[in-house]
C-alpha positions as CSV (number, residue, x, y, z in Angstrom):
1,X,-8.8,87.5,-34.6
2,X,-11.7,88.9,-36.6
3,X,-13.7,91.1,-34.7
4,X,-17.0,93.1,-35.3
5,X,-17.3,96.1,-33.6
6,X,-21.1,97.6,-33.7
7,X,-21.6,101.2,-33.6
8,X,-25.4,102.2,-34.5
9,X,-23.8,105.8,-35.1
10,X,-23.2,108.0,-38.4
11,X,-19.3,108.3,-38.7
12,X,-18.0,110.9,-38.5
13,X,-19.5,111.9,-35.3
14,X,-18.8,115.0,-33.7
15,X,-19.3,113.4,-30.3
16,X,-16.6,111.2,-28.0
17,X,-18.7,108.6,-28.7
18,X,-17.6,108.3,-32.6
19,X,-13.7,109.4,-31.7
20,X,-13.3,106.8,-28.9
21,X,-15.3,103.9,-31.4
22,X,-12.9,104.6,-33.9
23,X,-10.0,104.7,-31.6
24,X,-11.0,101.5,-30.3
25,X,-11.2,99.7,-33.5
26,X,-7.7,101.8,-35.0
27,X,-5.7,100.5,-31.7
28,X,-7.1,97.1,-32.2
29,X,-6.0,96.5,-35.8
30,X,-2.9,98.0,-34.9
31,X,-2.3,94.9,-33.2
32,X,-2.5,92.7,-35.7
33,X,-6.3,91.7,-35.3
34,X,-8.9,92.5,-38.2
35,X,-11.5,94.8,-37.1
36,X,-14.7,95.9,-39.0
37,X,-16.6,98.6,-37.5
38,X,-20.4,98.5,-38.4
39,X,-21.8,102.2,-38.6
40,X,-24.4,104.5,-40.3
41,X,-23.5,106.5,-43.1
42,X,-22.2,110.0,-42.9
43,X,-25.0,112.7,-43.7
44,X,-22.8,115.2,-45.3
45,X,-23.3,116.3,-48.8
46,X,-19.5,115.2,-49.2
47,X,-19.4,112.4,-47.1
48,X,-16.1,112.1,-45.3
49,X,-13.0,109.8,-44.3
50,X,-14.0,109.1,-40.4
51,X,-9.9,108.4,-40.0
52,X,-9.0,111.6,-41.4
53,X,-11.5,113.3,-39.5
54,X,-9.9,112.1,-35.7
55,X,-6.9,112.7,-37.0
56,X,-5.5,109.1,-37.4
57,X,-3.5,107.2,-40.2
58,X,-5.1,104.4,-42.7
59,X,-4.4,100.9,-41.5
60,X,-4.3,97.4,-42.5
61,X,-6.9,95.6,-41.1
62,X,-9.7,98.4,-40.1
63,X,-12.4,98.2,-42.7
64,X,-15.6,100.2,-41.9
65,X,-18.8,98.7,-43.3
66,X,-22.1,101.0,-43.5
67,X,-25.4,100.4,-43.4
68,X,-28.0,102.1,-45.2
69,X,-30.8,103.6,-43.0
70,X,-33.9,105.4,-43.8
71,X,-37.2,106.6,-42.4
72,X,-37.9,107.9,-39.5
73,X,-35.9,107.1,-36.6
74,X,-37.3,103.5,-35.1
75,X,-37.3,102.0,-38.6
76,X,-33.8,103.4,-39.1
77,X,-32.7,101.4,-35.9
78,X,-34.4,98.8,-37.0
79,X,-32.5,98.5,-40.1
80,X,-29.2,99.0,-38.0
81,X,-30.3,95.8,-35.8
82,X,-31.1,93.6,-38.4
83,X,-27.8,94.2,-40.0
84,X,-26.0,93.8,-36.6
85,X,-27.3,90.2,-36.4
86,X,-26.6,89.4,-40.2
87,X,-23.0,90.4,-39.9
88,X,-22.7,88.8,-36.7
89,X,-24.4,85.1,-37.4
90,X,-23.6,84.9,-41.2
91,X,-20.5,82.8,-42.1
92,X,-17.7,83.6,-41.9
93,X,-18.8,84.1,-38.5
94,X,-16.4,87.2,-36.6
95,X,-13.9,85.7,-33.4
96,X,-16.1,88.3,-31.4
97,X,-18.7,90.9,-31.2
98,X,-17.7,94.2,-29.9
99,X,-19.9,97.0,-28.9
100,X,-20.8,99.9,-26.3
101,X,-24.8,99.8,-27.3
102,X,-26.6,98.4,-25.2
103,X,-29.7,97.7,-27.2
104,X,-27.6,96.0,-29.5
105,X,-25.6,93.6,-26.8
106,X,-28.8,92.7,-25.2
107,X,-30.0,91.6,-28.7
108,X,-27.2,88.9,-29.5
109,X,-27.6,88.2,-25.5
110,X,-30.8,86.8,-26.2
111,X,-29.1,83.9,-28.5
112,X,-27.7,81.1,-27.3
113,X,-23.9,81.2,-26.6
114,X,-23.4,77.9,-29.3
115,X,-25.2,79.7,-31.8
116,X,-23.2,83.4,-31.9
117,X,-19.9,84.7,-31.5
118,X,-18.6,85.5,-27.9
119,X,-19.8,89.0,-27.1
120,X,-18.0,92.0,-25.5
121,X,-20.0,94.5,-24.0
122,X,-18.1,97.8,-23.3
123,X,-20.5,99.7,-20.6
124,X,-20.6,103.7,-20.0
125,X,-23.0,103.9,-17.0
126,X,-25.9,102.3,-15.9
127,X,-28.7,102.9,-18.2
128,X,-31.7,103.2,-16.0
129,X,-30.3,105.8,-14.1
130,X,-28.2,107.6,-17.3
131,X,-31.9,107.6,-18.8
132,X,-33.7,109.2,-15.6
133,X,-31.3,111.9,-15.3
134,X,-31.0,112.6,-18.7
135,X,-33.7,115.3,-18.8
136,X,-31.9,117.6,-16.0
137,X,-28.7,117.2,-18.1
138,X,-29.6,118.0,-22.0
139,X,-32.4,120.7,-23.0
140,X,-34.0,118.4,-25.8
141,X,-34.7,114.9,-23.4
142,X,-37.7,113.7,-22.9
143,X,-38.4,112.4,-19.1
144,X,-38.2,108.2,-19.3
145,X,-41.4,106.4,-18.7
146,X,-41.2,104.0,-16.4
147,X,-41.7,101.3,-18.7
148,X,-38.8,102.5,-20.8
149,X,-36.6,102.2,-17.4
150,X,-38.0,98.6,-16.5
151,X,-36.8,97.8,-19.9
152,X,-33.5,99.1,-19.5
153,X,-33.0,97.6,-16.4
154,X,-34.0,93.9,-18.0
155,X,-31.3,94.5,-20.8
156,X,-28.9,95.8,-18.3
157,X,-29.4,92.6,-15.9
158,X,-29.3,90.1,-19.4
159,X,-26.3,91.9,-20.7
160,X,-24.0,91.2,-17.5
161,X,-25.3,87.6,-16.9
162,X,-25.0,86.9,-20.7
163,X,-22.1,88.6,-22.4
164,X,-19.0,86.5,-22.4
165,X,-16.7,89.7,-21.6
166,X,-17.8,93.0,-19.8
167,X,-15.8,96.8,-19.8
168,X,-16.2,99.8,-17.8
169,X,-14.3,102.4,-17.5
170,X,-14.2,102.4,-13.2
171,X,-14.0,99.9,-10.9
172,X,-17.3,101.8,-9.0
173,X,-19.4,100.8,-11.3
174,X,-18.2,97.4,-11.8
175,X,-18.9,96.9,-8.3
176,X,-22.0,98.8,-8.4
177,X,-23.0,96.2,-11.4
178,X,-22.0,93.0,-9.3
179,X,-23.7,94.3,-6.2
180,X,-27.2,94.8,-8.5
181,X,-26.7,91.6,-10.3
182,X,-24.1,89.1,-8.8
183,X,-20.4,88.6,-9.4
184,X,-19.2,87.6,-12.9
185,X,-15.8,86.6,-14.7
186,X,-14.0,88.3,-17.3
187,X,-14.8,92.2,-16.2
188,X,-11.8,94.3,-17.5
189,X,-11.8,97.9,-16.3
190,X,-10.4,100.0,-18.9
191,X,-10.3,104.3,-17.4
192,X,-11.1,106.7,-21.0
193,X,-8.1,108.5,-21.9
194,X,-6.7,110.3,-24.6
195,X,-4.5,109.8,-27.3
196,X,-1.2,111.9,-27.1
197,X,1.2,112.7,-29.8
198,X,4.4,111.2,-28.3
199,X,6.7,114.1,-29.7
200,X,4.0,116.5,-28.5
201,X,5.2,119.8,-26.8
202,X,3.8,122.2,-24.2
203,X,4.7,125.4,-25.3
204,X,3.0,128.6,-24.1
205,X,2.8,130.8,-27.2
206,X,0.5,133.6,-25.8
207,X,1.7,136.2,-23.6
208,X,3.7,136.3,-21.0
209,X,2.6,138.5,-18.8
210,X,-1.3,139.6,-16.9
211,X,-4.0,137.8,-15.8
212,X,-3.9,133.7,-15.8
213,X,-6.3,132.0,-17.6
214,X,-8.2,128.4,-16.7
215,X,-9.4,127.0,-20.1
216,X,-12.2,124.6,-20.9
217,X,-12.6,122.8,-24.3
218,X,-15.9,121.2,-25.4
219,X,-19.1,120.1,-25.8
220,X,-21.3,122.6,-23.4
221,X,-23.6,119.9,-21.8
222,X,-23.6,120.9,-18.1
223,X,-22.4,116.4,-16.9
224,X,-18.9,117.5,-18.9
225,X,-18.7,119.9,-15.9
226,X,-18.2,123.8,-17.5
227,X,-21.0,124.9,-14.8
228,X,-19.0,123.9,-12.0
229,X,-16.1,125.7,-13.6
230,X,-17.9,129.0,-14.5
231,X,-19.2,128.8,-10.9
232,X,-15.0,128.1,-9.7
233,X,-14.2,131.1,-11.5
234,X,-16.6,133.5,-9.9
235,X,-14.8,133.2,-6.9
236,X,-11.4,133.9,-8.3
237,X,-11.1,137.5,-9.0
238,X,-7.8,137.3,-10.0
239,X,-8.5,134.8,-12.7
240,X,-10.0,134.9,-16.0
241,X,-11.5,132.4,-18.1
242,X,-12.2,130.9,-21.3
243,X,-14.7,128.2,-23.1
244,X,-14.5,126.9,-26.1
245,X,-17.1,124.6,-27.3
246,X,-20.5,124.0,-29.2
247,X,-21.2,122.7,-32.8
248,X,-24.2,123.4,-35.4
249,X,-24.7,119.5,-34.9
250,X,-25.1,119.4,-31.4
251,X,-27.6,120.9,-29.1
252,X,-25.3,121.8,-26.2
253,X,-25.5,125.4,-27.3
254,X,-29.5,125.8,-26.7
255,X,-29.4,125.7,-22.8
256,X,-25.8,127.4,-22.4
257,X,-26.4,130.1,-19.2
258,X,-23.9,132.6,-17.9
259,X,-24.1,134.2,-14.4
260,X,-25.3,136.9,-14.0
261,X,-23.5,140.3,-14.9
262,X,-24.1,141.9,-11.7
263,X,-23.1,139.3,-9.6
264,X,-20.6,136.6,-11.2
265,X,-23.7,134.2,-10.0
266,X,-26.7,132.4,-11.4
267,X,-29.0,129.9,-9.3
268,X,-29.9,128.2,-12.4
269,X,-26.5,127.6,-14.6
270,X,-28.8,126.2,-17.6
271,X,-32.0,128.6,-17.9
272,X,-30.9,130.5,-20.9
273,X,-30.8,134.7,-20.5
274,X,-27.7,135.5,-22.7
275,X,-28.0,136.9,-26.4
276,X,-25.4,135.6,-28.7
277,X,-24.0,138.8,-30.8
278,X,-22.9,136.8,-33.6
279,X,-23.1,133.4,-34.8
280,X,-21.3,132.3,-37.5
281,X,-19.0,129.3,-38.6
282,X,-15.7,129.5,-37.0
283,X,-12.6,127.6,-36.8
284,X,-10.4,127.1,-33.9
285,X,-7.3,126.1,-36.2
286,X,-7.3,125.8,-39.9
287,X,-7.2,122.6,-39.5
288,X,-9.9,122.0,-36.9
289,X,-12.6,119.1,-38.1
290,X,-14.9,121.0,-35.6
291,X,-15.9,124.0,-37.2
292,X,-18.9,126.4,-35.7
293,X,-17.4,127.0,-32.2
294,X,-18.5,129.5,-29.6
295,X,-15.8,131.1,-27.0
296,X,-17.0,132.9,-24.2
297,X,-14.0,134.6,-22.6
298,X,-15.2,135.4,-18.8
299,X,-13.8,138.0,-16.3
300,X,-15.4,138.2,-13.0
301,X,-18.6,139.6,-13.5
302,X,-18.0,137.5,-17.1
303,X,-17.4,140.2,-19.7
304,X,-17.7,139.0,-22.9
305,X,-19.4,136.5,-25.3
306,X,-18.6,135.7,-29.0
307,X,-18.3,133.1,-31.8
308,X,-15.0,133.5,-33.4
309,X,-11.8,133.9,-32.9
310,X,-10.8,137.6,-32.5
311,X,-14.3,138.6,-32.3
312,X,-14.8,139.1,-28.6
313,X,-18.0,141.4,-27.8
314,X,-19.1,142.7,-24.7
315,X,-22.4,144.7,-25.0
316,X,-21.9,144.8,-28.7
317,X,-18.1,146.0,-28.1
318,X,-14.7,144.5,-29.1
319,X,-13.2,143.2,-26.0
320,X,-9.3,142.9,-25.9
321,X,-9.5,139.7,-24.9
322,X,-7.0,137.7,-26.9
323,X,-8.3,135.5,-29.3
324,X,-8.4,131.8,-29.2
């Protein structure tokens, strides 16, 4: 099959979103299918090879087309959608349309079936209530009017009625979606997951004797859950801790909190009252895409807060924490 997967998205990405797109579209050429994955350009100086970036090998069959945006950010989208349409309606036409934006989907919804490609609508929650919640989850979100949310809801309802197939990632919220809207046919449920080297090896290289440590790995934004561990690990005294996370691209560093000294606790997780000692691009491993990350390494009361590894501060101190 020929199939057009629309991402309105730079690529790279440093998000899951861009990793789990491209993942998509790798696994789906890799069987046999022809994919083309319709993105932004990437904004780096140099730009970069988005299958080098996630770590994954050229293939036959996985073309990635850009489109050239510019302006300020409705006119860029605008120029994303128009695109979306051309490459989906102009001949040769795709087998089907692929994508995980809902602005998009609800687009080609509008059409009628004869006149598009069957459409495949890959969903990640339930917009209205993603978009009201938003602001208590990321420091930068504007609250939703409730115009925006009547909207959402419309493309939501359109999407599930229209779309030829439908994905989500639990069977909650495909139930959630047939209770709001009525059942439907062809609903896969497809759980995230990762992608595991198969000759990979779990080998503890650090050492081998004091204090266990719980580890968390990235992006800071408080629905991937690091509050609820940082507030776990206030009640183990016996256990230390240690985040690794952030990127000069994202804003998940801005409303990062840590409980308080005296007490191990905080009664608001995100209401920043830490200074950063140092901030400075850092790699995890040489070989790390995701460069610029901060480690906190937390003994109860949390003792130390740093940006690279082997520079572990506590009150402007080396710690000797062992570096990431």
């Amino acid at each position: 099959m020929d199939l057009l997967y629309l991402a309105d998205i730079r690529l790279p990405l440093e998000r899951a979103n861009g990793l789990q797109t491209v993942s998509t579209c790798h696994a789906l050429a890799a069987r046999g299918h022809r994919v083309t994955l319709l993105v932004r350009p990437d904004t780096a100086a140099d730009a970069r090879d988005p299958l080098a970036f996630y770590g994954l090998d050229p293939i036959d069959g996985f073309e990635i087309a850009r489109v050239p945006v510019a302006g300020p950010a409705p006119l860029r989208r605008a120029h994303y959608l128009a695109a979306a349409v051309r490459h989906s309606l102009t001949p040769p036409r795709p087998t089907a349309v692929f994508t995980r934006d809902l602005g998009v989907a609800s687009l080609l919804a509008r059409l009628p079936r004869a006149g598009r490609p069957p459409l495949v609508y890959e969903s990640h929650g339930y917009a209205p209530t993603v978009s009201a919640l938003m602001p208590t989850l990321h420091a930068r979100a504007a609250s939703a009017s409730a115009a925006k949310l009547a909207r959402l809801e419309r493309r939501e309802r359109r999407v599930w009625g229209s779309a030829d197939g439908y994905v989500t990632l639990t069977t909650a919220h495909a139930e959630e979606l047939a209770d709001r809207y009525g059942p439907r046919r062809a609903v896969a449920i497809v759980p995230d997951g990762t992608r595991l080297i198969a000759e990979r090896a779990f080998t503890w290289t650090g050492p081998r004797a004091g204090r266990p440590i719980v580890a968390y790995a990235g992006h800071l934004y408080p629905w991937k859950g690091v509050d609820v561990l940082i507030e776990a690990l206030a009640l183990l005294p016996d256990v230390d801790g240690r985040i690794v996370g952030g990127h000069p691209r994202e804003p998940d560093l801005d409303p990062v909190d840590l409980p308080d000294e005296t007490n191990g606790q905080t009664s608001d997780f995100w209401r920043p009252k830490w200074i950063l000692v140092n901030r400075r691009r850092s790699r995890v491993r040489s070989d790390e895409p995701f460069d610029a990350t901060l480690t906190l390494n937390l003994r109860p009361p949390p003792l130390a807060v740093g940006v690279a590894p082997g520079l572990l501060t506590r009150r402007g101190r080396p710690s000797n924490a062992v570096a990431v």
